[in-house]
N, C-alpha and C positions, 0 to 999 in steps of 0.2 A: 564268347564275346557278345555276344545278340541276344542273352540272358541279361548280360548286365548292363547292354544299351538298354533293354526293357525295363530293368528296375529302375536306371540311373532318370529316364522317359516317366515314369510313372511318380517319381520322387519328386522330379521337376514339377510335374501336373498338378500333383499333391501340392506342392509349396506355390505352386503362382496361383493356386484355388483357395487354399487356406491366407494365402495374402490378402487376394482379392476379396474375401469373407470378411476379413476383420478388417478392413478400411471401409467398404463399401455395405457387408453383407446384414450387416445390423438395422433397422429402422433411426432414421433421425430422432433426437427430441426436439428438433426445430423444424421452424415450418413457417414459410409467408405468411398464412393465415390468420396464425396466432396472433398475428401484432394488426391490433387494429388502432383507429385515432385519437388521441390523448384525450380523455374527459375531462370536464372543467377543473382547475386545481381545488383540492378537498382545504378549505379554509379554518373548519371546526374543528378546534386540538380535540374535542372530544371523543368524534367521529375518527380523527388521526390516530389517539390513543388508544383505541379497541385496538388497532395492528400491531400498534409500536410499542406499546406497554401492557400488552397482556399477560397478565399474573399466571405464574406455575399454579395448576392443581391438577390433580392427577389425573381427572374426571375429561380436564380438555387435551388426554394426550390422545392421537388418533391411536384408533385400533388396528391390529397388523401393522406393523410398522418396519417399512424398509430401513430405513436410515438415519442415526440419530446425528447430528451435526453439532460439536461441542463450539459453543461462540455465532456471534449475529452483523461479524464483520463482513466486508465486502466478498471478500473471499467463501465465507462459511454459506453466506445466501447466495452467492453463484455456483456453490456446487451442489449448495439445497435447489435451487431449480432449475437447475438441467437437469438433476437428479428426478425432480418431480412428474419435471415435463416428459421423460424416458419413462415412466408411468411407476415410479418409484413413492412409497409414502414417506415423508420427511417430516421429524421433527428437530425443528434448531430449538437449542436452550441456551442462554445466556446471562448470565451471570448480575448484570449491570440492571437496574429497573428501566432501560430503554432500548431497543433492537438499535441496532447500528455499527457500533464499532467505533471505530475514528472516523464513521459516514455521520454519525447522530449530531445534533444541533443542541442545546440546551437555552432555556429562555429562562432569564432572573432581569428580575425589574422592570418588566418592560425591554427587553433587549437579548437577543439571539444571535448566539455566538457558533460558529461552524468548531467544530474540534480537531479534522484532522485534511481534510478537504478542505484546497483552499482554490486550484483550479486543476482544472484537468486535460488535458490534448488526446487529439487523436479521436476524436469524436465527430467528426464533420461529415457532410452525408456521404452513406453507402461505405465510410471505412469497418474493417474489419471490425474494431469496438465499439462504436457506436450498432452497428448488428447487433452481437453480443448483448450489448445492453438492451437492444430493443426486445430480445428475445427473453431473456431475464423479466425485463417487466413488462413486457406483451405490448410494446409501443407507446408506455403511456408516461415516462421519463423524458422529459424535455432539456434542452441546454439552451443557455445563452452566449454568445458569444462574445468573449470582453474586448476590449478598443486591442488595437492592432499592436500599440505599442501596451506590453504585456508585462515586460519585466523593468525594472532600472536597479542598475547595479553601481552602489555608491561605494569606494573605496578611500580610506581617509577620514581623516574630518581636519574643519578648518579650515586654514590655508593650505593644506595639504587633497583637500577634498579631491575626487576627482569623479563625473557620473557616467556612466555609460549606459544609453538604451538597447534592448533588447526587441526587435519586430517580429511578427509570426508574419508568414506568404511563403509560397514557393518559391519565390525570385524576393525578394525585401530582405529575408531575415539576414542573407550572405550580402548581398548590396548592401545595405547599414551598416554593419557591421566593419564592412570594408572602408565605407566611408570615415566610420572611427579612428581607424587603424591603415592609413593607406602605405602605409611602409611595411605591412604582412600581408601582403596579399597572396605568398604561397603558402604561408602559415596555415591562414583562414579558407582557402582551397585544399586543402592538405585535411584540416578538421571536417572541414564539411563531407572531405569525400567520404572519412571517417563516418562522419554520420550517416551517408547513404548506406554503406554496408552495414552498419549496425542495425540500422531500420528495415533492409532488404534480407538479411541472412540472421538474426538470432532467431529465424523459428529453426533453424539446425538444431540449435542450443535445450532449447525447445525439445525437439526431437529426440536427441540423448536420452533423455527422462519420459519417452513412450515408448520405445524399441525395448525389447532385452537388456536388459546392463551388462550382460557380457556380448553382445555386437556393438556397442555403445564404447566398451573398452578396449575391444578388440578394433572398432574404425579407429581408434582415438592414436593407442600405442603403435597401430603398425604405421600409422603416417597418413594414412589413406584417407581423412578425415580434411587433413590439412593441404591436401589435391586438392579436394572439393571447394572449400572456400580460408578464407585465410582469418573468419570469424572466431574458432579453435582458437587461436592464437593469440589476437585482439582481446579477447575474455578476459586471458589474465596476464594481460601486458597493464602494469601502473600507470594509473592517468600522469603524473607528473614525470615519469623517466620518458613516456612518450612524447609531451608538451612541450617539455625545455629541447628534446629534438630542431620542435618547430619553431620557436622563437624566444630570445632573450626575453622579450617584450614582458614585465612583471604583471603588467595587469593581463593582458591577456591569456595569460598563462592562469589567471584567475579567471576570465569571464568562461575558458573552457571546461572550468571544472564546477560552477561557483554555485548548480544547481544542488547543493549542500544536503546528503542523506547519513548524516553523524561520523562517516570517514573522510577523516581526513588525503587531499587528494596524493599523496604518495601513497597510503595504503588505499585507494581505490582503482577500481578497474576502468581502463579508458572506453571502453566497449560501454558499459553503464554511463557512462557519465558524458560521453555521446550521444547515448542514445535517450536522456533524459532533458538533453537540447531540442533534438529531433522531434521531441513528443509534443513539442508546441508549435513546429514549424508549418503545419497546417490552421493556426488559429488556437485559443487558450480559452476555453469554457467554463461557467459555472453551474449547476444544476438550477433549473427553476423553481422557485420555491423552497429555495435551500437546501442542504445536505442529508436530508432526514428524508427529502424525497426518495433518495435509493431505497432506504429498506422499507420504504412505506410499499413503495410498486413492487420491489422484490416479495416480498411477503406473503401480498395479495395474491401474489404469481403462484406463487408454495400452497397456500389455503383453497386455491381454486383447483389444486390435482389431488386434493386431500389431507395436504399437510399441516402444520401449525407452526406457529414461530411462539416461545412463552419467555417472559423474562425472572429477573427473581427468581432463576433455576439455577444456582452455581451448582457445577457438579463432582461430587468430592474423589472419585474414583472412576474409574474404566474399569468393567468388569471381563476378565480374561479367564477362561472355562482351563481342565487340564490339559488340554491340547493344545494350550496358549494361541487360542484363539479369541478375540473382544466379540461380545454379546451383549454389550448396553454399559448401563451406566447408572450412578448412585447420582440420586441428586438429594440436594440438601434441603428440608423445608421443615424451619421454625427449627425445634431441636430432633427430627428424626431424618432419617436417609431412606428416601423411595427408591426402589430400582424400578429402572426402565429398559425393558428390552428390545433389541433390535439386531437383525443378523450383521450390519454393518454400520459403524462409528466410523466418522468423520471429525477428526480435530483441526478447528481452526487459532488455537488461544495459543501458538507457538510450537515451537518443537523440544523446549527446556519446560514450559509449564506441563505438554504432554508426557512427557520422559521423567519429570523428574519429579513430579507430583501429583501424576493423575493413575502413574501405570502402579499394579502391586508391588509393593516394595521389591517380592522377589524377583520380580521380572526388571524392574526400572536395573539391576546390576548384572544382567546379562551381557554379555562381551559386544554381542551383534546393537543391543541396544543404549553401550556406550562409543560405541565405534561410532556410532551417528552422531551422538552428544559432541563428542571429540572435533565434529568437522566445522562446528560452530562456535563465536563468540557471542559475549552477552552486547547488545546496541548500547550504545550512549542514552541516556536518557534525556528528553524532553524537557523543556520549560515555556511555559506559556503564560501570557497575559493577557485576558480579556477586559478590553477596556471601553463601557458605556459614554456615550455622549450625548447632551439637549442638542439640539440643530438641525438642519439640512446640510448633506453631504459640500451642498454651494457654499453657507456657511462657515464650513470647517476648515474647507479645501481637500475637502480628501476625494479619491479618486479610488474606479478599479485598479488601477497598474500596482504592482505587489514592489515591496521595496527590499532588496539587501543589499543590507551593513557592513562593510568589512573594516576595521579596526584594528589598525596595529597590525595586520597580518603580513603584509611585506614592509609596510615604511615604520614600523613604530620600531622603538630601540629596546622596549622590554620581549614583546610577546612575538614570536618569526614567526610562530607555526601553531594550527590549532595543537598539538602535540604539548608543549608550551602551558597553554592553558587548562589542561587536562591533568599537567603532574602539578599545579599548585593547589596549595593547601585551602580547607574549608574556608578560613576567614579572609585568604586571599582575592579569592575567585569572582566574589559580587563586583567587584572593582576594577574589574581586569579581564570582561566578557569580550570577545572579538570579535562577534558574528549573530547578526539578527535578522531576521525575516520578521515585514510587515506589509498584512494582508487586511483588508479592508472587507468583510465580508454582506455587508448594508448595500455597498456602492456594486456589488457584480452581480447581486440578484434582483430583477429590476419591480419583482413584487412586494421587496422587502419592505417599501415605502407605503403599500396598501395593509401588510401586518401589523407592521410597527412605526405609523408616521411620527415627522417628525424627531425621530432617533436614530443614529448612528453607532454601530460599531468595527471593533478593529480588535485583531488577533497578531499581537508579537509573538515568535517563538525562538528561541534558543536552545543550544545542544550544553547541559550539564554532566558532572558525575554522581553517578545514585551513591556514591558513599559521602557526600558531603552532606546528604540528609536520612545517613543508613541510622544514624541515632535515635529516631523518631516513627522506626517503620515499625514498633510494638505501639503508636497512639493510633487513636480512633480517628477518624477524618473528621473537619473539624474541629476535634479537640485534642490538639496537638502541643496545645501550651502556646504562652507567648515569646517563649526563646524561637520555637521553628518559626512563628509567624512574622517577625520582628529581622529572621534570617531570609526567609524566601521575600521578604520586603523592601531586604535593601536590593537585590536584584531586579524586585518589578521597578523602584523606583530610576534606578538607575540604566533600565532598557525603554523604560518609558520617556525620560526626561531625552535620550536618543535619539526616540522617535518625534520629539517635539521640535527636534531641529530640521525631522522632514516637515511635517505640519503643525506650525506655529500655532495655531488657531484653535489647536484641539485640547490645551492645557489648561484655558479658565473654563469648558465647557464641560469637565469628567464630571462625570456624576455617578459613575459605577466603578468599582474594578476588582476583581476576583483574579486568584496567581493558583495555576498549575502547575507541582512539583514531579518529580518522576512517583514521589508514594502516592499524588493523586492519581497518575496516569495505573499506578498499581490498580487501586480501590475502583476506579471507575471502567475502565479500558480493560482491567486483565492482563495489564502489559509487564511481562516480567521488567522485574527493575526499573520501569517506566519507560522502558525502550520501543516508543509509539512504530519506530519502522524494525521494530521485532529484532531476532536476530543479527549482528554488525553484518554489512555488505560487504567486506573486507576482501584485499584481493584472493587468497584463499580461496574462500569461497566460490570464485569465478575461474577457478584452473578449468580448462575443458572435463578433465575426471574429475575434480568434486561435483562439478555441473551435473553428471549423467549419474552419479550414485546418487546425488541431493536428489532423492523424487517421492511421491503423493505417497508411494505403498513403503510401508516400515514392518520391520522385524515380526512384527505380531498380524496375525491372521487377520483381515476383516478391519485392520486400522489403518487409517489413511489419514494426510497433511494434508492443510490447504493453506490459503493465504498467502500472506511474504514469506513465508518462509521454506516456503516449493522454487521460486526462481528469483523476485524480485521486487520492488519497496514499493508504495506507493500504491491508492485508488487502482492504478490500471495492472500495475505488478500483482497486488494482490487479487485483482478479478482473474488473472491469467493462471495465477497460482490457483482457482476455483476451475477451472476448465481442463487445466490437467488435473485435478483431482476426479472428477468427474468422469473424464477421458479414461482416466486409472481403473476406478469403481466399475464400469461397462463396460472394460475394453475394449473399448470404441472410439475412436480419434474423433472427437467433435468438432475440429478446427474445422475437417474435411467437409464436413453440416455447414460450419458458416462460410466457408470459401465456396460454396455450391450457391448457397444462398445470395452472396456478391456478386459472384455470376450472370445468377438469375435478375438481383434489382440492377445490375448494370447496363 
């Protein structure tokens, strides 16, 4: 008995040492230090472009090289520099001729359109992201904070119209709201408390996808998971069997869900769609100096530990040794294919474009590596309209606060449900759009007026189907014929003229306008199908067990995910998706680095 108290004693030792090792026993790659005071903003695209459009050759790949990072999204530069800063060499390659992702900016004519960032929460001093971010690009990423009232959500049109605001504050956002709505007031106490847990407990969620996958399965199945908190369950509970619990009320059952990421809210998880409320409840931000500031300071971040970020590298393969193990990567230039080697590949360009077009054919039909494919749908695809204006933002009437559109969606007598608008046919659909977002990206960044005075723009987007324009995915960007453009036209005309019922003032002033299809979103973004928030967020996806198997390390040796497609959508989803991959890569919980570090500026 006293033999095997001894080993049972020595076992125990072992596991609380070997624990205490791997949360604690590793060197940070963060540090106070690092982050010193924001330099003046860098004004000269040319000086800009050295970072952000630096051309593949071969000559500028670093030597020895840790890690090669496929894509220049949010995701792929936050786990290139934590990677860096762990003293790791990274090279990111990217595909597009500008680093960024759906962070990049683009300017035609005189006018600077944001692409995928339109604002962001959760940023406000000493929160955990805004760290994060500080450490990313070593303090020199600024935000601005847009007017308090941040959203308006219009339902209707017409006589039918109806508007509802939207406030960020700790104590405002639920007070407003309440004010709207004073006949749910346990509804709206009901959501919010909703939101507390979701914003308190998905680092669980979290968690799942750093633990073992089978202590992750084993908390999950035996119940023991759902003692602890009751977030497990929330996950993958539908935002709408939840909502109609809480009130008849039609619109409100919209304003709970209405933060729109291409699922429709009976096929979404309330747990998301709560917690993507929650993300503004402290304040709603835009970056200073626009959206191309992320990968400008990220970069610099990556170059300064030895790294390189190049564009103009799409890379045609993943190279995987006989051991099926990844050791680099073929990239494409002009008509021949460079390999580049590296003991570890990081993919941030999806987990469909990874799987099913980057891996050896013989490998992409491996069981284990369609079992992953399996757990995923493909996103709705994207449409956008970038729309230039002559004037002062005073002039036009436009404003930060972001606007959506809901049409038809509970009061109209054709269309009840985005559901609805997704089985109608090609020539249908330009006619019969239900749902828009418009984002003013001129009016939120308050330098935009010293880049480009005098000029205003503004960013519509809508959720399409990539097979209404799968006709046209063998033409060349912009030479697509005048059937696509004549089709993608009558939609910009018809989200546009929409938008003119919010701002009257902006329709004799156009002077620009360029329209993003889900094959642009292909050609520029790398977005399979055009699906800018990557794989669909479907509830699926969010059961507790897809949650803890969905994670950073895949089937093959030395390959790891990042981005949305590790937990969840969006600027801040996909930095999080970069930190567990990162966390993956070093076996190192990094969270434990920025929670030390909070501590410390607290």
């Amino acid at each position: 008995i006293i033999m095997w108290l001894l080993v049972l004693l020595l076992w125990l030792v072992m596991w609380v040492g070997g624990t205490y090792w791997y949360l604690f026993g590793k060197k940070s790659p963060f540090s106070l230090e690092s982050v010193r005071p924001p330099a003046p903003r860098e004004f000269d695209q040319k000086k800009r472009d050295k970072v952000i459009k630096q051309g593949f050759s071969i000559d500028k790949v670093p030597q020895d090289l840790d890690v090669i990072v496929i894509g220049s999204g949010i995701g792929g530069l936050t786990a290139g520099a934590t990677l860096a800063k762990a003293g790791k060499k990274v090279l990111v390659l990217e595909q597009h001729d500008q680093a960024g992702g759906c962070c990049h900016t683009y300017i035609e004519k005189g006018f600077e359109f944001d692409v995928g960032l339109h604002y962001i929460g959760q940023v406000h001093e000493n929160s955990l992201l805004r760290i994060a971010f500080d450490q990313i690009t070593e303090g020199q990423l600024e935000f601005q904070e847009l007017n308090q009232h941040f959203d308006t959500i219009q339902i209707g049109t017409g006589s039918e119209k109806r508007d509802y605001t939207i406030l960020s504050g700790k104590t405002e956002m639920k007070a407003h709201l309440l004010k709207q709505f004073p006949n749910d007031t346990k509804a709206i106490e009901t959501f919010f408390n909703l939101m507390k847990i979701s914003a308190k407990k998905t680092h669980y969620l979290a968690t799942l996808k750093l633990i073992p996958q089978w202590v992750s399965l084993l908390l999950l199945k035996s119940g023991i998971a759902d003692l602890v908190s009751p977030v497990f369950k929330l996950s993958g509970t539908g935002a709408t069997k939840l909502v109609n619990t809480l009130t008849s009320n039609k619109d409100l059952q919209v304003i709970f869900s209405y933060l729109f990421y291409g699922v429709p809210p009976k096929d979404s998880s309330i747990l998301i769609n709560a917690l993507l409320v929650h993300h503004y409840k402290r304040g709603a931000y835009y970056p200073k100096g626009g959206a191309s500031e992320i990968a400008f300071h990220i970069i610099r971040t990556i170059q300064k530990y030895g790294g390189n970020c190049l564009v103009r590298a799409p890379v045609s393969q993943i190279l995987v040794n006989d051991q099926g193990a990844a050791y680099g990567v073929k990239v494409r230039k002009g008509q021949e294919e460079l390999e580049v080697h590296a003991p570890v590949v990081v993919s941030n360009c999806g987990i469909f474009t990874t799987f099913q077009k980057l891996l050896p054919p013989e490998i992409q039909v491996k069981d284990n590596v369609q079992e992953r494919l399996n757990m995923m749908k493909h996103g709705r695809g994207s449409f956008l309209v970038f729309s230039g204006f002559e004037g002062t933002e005073e002039e036009l009437g436009l404003v930060s606060t972001n606007f959506w559109l809901l049409f038809k969606v509970f009061t109209g007598l054709f269309l009840r449900r985005m559901d609805d608008y997704f089985a109608l046919g090609k020539d249908e659909a330009p006619d019969n759009i239900p749902m828009m977002f418009i984002t003013v990206p001129s009016s939120k960044d308050p330098e935009s007026k010293l880049r480009h005075p005098g000029k205003c723009c503004m960013t519509i987007l809508t959720m399409v189907k990539y097979e209404w324009f799968e006709e046209w995915k063998d033409t060349s960007v912009r030479k697509r014929g005048d059937e696509y453009y004549d089709y993608k036209m009558k939609f910009a005309k018809n989200l546009f003229d929409w938008a003119c019922t919010v701002f009257p003032n902006i329709k004799d002033k156009l002077v620009f306008q360029d329209v993003a299809t889900p094959l642009t979103n292909m050609h520029y973004l790398g977005a399979q199908r055009g699906a800018m928030y990557s794989a669909e967020h479907n509830l699926e996806r969010f059961q507790a067990e897809a949650v803890a198997r969905n994670r950073s390390s895949t089937p093959i040796k030395n390959l790891y995910i990042s981005g949305q497609d590790v937990f969840s959508c969006g600027i801040a989803g996909a930095l999080h998706g970069g930190l567990l991959c990162a966390s993956t890569v070093l076996d190192h919980i990094v969270y434990i680095d920025l929670l030390f570090l909070k501590k410390k500026r607290s």
